[in-house]
mmCIF file as Biopython writes it, N, C-alpha, C and O atoms, coordinates in Angstrom:
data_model
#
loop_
_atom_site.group_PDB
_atom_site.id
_atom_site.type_symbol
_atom_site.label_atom_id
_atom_site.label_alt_id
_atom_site.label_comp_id
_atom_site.label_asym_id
_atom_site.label_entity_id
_atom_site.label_seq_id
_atom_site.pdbx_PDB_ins_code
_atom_site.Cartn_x
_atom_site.Cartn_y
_atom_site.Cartn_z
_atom_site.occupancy
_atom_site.B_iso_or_equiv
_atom_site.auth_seq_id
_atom_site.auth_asym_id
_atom_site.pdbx_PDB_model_num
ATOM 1   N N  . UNK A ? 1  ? 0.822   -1.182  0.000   1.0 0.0 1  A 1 
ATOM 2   C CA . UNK A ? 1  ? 0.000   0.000   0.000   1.0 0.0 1  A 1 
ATOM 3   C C  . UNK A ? 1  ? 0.869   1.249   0.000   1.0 0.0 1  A 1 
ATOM 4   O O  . UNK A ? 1  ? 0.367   2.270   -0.469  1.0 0.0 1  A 1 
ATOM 5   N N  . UNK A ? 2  ? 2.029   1.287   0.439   1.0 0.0 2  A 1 
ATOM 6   C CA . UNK A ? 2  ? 2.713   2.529   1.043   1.0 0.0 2  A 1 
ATOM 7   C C  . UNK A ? 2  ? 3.636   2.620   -0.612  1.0 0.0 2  A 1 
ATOM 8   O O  . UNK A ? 2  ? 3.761   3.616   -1.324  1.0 0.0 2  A 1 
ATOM 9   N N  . UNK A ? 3  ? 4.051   1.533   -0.797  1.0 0.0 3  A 1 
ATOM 10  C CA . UNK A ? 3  ? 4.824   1.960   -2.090  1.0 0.0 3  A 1 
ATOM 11  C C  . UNK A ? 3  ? 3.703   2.448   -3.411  1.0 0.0 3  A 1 
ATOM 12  O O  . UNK A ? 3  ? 3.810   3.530   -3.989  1.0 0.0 3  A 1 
ATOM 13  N N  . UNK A ? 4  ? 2.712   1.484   -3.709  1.0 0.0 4  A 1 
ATOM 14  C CA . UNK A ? 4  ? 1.408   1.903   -4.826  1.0 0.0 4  A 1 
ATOM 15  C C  . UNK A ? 4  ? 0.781   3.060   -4.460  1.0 0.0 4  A 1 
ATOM 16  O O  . UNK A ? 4  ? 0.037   3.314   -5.407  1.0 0.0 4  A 1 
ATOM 17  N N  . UNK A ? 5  ? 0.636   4.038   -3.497  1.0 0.0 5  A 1 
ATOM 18  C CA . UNK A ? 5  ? -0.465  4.538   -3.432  1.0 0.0 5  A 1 
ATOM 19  C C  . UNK A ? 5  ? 0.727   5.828   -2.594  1.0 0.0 5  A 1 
ATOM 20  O O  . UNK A ? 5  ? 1.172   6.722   -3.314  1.0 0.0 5  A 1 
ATOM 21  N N  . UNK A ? 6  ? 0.898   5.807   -1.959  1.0 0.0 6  A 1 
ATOM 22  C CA . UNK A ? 6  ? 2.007   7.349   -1.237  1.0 0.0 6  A 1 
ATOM 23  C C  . UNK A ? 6  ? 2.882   6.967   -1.921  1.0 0.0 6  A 1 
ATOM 24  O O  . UNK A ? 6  ? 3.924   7.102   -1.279  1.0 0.0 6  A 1 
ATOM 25  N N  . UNK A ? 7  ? 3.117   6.465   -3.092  1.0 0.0 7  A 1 
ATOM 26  C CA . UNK A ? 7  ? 4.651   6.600   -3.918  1.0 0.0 7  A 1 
ATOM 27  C C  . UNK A ? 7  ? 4.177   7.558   -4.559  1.0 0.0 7  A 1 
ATOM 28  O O  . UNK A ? 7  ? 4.708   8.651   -4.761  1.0 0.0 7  A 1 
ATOM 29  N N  . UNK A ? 8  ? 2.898   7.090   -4.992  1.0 0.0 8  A 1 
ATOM 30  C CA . UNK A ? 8  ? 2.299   7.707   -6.107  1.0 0.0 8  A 1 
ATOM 31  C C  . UNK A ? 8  ? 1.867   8.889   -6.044  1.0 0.0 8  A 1 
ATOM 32  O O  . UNK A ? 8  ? 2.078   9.712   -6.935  1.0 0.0 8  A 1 
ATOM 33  N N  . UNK A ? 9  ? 1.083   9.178   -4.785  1.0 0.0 9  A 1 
ATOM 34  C CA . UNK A ? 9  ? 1.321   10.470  -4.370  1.0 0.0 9  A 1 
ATOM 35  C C  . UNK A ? 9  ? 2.396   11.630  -4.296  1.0 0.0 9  A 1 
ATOM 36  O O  . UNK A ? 9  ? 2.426   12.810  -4.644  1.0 0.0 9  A 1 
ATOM 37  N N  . UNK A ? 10 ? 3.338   10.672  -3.628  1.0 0.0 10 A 1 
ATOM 38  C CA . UNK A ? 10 ? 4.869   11.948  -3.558  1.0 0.0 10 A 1 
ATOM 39  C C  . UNK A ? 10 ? 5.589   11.718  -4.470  1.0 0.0 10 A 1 
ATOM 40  O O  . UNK A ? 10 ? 6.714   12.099  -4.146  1.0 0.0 10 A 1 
ATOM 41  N N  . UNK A ? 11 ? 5.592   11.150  -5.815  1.0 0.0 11 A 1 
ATOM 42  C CA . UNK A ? 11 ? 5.786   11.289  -7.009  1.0 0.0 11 A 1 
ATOM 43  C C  . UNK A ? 11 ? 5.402   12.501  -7.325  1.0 0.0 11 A 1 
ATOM 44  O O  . UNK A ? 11 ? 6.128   13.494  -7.372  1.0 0.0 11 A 1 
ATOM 45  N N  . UNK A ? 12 ? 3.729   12.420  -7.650  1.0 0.0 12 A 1 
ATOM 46  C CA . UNK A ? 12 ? 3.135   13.513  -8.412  1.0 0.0 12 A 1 
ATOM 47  C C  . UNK A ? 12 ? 3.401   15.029  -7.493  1.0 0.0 12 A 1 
ATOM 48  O O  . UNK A ? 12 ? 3.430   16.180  -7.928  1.0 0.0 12 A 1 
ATOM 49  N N  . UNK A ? 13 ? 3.563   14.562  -6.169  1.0 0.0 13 A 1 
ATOM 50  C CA . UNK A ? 13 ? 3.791   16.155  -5.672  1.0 0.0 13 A 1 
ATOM 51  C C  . UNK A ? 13 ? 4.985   16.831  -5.708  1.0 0.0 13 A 1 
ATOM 52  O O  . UNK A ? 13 ? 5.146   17.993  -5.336  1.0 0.0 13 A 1 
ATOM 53  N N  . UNK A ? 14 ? 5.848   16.074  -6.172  1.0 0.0 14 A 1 
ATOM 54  C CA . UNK A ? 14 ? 7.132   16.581  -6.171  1.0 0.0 14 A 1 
ATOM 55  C C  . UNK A ? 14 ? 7.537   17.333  -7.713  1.0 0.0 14 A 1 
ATOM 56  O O  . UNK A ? 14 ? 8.201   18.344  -7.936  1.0 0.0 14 A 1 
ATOM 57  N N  . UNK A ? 15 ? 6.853   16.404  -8.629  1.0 0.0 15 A 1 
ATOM 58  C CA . UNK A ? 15 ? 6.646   16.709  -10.012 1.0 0.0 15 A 1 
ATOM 59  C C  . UNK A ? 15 ? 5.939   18.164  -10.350 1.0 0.0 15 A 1 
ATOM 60  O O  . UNK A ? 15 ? 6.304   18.824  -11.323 1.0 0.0 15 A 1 
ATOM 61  N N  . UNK A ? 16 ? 4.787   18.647  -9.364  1.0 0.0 16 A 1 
ATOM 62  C CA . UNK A ? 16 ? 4.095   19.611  -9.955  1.0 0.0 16 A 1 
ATOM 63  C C  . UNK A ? 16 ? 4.746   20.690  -10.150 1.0 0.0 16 A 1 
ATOM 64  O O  . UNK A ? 16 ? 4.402   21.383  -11.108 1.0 0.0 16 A 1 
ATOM 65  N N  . UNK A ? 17 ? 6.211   21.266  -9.033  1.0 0.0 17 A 1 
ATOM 66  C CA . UNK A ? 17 ? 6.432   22.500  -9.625  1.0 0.0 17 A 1 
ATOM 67  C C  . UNK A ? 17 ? 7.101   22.420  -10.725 1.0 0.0 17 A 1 
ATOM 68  O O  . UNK A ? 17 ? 6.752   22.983  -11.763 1.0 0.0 17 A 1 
ATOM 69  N N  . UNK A ? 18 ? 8.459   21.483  -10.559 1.0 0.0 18 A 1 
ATOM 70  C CA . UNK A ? 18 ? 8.565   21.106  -12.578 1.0 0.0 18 A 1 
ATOM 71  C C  . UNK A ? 18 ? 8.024   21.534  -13.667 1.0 0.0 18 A 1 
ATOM 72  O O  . UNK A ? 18 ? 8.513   22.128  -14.629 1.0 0.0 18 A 1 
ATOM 73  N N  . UNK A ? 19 ? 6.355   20.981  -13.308 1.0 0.0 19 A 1 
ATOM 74  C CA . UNK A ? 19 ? 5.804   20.961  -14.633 1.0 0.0 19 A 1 
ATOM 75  C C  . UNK A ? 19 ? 5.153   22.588  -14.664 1.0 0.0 19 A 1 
ATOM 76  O O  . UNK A ? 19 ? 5.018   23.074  -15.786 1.0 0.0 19 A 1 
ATOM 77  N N  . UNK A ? 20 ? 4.895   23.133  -13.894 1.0 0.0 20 A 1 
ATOM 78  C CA . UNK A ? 20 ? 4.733   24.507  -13.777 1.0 0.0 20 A 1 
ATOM 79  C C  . UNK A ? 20 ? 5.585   25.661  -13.984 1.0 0.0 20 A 1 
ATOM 80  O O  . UNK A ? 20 ? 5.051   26.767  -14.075 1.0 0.0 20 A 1 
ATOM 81  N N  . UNK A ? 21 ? 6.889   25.538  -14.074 1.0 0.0 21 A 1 
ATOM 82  C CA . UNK A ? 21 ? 7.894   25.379  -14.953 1.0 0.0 21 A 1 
ATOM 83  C C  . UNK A ? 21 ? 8.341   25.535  -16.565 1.0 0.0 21 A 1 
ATOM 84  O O  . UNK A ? 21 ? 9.073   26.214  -17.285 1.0 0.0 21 A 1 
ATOM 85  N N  . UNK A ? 22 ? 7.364   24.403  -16.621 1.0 0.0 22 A 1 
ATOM 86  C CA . UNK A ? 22 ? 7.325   24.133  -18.087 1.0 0.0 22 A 1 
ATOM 87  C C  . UNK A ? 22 ? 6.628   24.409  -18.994 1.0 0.0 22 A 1 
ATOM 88  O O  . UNK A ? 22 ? 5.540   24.793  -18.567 1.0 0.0 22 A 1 
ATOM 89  N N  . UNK A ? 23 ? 6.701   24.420  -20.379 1.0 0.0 23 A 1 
ATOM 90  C CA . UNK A ? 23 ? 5.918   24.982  -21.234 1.0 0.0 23 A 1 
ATOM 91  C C  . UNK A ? 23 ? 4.511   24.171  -21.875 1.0 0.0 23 A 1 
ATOM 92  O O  . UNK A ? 23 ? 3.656   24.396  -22.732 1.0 0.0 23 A 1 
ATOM 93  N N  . UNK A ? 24 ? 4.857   23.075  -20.873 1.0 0.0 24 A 1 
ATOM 94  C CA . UNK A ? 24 ? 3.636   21.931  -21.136 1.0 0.0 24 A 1 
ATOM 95  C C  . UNK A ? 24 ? 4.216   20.441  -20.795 1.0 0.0 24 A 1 
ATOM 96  O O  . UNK A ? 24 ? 5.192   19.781  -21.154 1.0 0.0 24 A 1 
ATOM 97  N N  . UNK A ? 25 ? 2.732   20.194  -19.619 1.0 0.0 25 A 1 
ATOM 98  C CA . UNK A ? 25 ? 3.418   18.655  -18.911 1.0 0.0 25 A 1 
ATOM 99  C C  . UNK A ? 25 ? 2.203   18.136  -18.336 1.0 0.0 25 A 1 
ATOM 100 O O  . UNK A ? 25 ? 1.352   18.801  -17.744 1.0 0.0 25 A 1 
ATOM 101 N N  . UNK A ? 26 ? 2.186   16.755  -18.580 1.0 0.0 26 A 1 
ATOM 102 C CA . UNK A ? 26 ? 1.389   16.466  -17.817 1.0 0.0 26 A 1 
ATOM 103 C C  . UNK A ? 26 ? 1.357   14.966  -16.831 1.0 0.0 26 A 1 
ATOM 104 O O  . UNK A ? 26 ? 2.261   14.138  -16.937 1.0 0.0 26 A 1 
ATOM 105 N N  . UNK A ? 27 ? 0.469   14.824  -16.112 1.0 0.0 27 A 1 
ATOM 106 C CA . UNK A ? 27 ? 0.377   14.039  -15.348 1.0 0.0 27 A 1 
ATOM 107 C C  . UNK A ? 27 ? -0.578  12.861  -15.448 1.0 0.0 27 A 1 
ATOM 108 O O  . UNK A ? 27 ? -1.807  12.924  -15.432 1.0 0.0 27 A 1 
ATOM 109 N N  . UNK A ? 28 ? 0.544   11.258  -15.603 1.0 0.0 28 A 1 
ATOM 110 C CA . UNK A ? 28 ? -0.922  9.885   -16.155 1.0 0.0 28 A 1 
ATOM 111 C C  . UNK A ? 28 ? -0.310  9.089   -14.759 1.0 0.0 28 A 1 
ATOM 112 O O  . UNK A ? 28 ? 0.867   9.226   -14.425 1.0 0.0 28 A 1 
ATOM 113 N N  . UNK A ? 29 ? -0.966  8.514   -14.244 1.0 0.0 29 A 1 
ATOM 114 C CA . UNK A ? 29 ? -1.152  7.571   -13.271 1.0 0.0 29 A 1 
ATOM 115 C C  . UNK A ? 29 ? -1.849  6.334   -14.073 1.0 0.0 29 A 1 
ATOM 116 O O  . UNK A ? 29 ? -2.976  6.246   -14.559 1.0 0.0 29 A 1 
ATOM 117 N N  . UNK A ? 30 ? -0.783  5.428   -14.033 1.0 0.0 30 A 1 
ATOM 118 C CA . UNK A ? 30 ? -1.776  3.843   -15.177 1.0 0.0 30 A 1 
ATOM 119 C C  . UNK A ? 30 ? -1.734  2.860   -14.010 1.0 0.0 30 A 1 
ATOM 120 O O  . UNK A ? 30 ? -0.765  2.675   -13.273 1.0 0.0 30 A 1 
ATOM 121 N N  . UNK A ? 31 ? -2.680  2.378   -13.958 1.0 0.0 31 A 1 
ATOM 122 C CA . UNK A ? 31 ? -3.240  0.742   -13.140 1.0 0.0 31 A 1 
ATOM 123 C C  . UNK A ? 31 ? -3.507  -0.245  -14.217 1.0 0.0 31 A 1 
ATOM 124 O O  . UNK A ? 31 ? -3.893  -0.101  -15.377 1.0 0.0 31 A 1 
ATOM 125 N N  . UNK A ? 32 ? -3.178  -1.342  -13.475 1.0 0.0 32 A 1 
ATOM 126 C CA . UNK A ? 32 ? -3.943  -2.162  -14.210 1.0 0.0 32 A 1 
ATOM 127 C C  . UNK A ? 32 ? -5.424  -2.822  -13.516 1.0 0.0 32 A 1 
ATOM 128 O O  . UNK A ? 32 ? -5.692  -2.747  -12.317 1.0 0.0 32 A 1 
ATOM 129 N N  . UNK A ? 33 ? -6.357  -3.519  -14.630 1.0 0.0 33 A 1 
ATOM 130 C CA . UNK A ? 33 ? -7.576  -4.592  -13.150 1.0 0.0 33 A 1 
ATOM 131 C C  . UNK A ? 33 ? -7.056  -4.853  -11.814 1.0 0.0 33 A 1 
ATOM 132 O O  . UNK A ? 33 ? -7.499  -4.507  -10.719 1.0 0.0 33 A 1 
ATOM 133 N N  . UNK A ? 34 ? -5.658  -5.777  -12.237 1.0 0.0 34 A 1 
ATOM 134 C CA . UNK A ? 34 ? -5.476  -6.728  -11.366 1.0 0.0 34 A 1 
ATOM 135 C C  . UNK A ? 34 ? -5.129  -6.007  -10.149 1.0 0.0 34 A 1 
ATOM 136 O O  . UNK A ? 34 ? -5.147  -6.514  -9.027  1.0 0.0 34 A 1 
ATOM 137 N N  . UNK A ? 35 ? -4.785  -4.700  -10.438 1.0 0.0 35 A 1 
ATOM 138 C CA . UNK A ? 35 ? -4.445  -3.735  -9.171  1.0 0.0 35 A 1 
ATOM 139 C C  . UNK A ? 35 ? -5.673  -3.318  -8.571  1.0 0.0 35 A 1 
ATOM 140 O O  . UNK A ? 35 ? -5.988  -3.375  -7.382  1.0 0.0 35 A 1 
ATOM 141 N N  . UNK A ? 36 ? -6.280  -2.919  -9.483  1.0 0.0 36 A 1 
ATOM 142 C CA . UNK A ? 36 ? -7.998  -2.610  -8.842  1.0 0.0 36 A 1 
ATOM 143 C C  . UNK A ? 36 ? -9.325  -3.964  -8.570  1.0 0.0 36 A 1 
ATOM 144 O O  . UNK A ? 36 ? -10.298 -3.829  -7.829  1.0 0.0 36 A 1 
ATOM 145 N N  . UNK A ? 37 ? -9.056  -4.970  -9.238  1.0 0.0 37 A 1 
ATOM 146 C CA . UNK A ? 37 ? -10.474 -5.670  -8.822  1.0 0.0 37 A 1 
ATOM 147 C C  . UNK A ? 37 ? -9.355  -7.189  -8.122  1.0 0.0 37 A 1 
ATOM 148 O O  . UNK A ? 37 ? -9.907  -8.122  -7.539  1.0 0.0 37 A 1 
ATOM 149 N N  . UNK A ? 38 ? -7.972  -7.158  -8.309  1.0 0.0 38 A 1 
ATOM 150 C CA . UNK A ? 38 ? -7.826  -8.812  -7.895  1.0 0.0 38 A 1 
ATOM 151 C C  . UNK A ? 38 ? -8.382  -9.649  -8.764  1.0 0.0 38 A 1 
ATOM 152 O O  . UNK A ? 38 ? -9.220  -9.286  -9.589  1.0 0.0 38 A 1 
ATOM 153 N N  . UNK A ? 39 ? -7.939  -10.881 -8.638  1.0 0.0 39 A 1 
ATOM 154 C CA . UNK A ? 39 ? -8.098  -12.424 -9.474  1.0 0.0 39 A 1 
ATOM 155 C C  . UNK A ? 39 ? -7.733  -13.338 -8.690  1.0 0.0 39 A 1 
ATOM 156 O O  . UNK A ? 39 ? -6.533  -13.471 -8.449  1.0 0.0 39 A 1 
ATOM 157 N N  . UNK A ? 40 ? -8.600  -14.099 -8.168  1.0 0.0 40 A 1 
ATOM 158 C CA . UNK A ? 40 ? -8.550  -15.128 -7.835  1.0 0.0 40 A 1 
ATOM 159 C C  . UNK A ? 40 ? -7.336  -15.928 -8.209  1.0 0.0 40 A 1 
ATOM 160 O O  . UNK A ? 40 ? -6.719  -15.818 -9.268  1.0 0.0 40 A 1 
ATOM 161 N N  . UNK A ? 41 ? -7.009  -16.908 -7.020  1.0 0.0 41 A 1 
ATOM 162 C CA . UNK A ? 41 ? -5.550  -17.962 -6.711  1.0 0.0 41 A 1 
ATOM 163 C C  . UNK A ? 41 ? -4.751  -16.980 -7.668  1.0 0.0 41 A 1 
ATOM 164 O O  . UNK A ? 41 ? -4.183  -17.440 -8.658  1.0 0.0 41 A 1 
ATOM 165 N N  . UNK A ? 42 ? -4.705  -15.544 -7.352  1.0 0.0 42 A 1 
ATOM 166 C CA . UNK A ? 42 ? -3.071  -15.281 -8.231  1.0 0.0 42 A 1 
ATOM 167 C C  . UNK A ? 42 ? -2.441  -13.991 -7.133  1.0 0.0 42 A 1 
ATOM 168 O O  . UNK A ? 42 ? -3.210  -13.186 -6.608  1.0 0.0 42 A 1 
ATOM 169 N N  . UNK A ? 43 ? -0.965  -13.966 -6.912  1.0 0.0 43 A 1 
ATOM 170 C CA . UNK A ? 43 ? -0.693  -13.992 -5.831  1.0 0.0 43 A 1 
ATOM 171 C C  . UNK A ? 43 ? -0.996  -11.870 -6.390  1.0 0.0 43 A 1 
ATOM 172 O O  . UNK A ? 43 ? -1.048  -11.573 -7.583  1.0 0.0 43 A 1 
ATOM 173 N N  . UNK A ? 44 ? -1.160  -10.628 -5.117  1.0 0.0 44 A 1 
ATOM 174 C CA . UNK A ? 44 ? -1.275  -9.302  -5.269  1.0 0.0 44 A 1 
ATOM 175 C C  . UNK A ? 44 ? 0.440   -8.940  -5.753  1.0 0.0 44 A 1 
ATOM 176 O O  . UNK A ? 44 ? 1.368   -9.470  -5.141  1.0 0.0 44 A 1 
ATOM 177 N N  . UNK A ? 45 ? 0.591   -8.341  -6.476  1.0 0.0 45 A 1 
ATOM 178 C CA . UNK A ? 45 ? 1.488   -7.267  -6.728  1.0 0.0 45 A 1 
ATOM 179 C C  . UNK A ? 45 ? 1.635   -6.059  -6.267  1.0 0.0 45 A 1 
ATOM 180 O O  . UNK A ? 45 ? 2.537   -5.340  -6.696  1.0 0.0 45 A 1 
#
């Protein structure tokens, strides 16, 4: 939880003045299902 989710957070917060900065930037956060709904007998990532 602490690395997927407050990485991801203090990633993007560290990034914003950068991109404010810049002459154009933006910000994608990608998941996959298996991060959001789980699958059965297969081990979490």
């Amino acid at each position: 939880m602490t690395v997927d989710v407050i990485g991801t957070f203090h990633v993007t917060r560290l990034s914003i003045p950068h991109l404010k900065n810049s002459a154009a930037g933006s910000i994608v956060v990608m998941s996959s299902l298996g991060g959001r709904f789980g699958y059965p007998n297969r081990s979490a990532y």
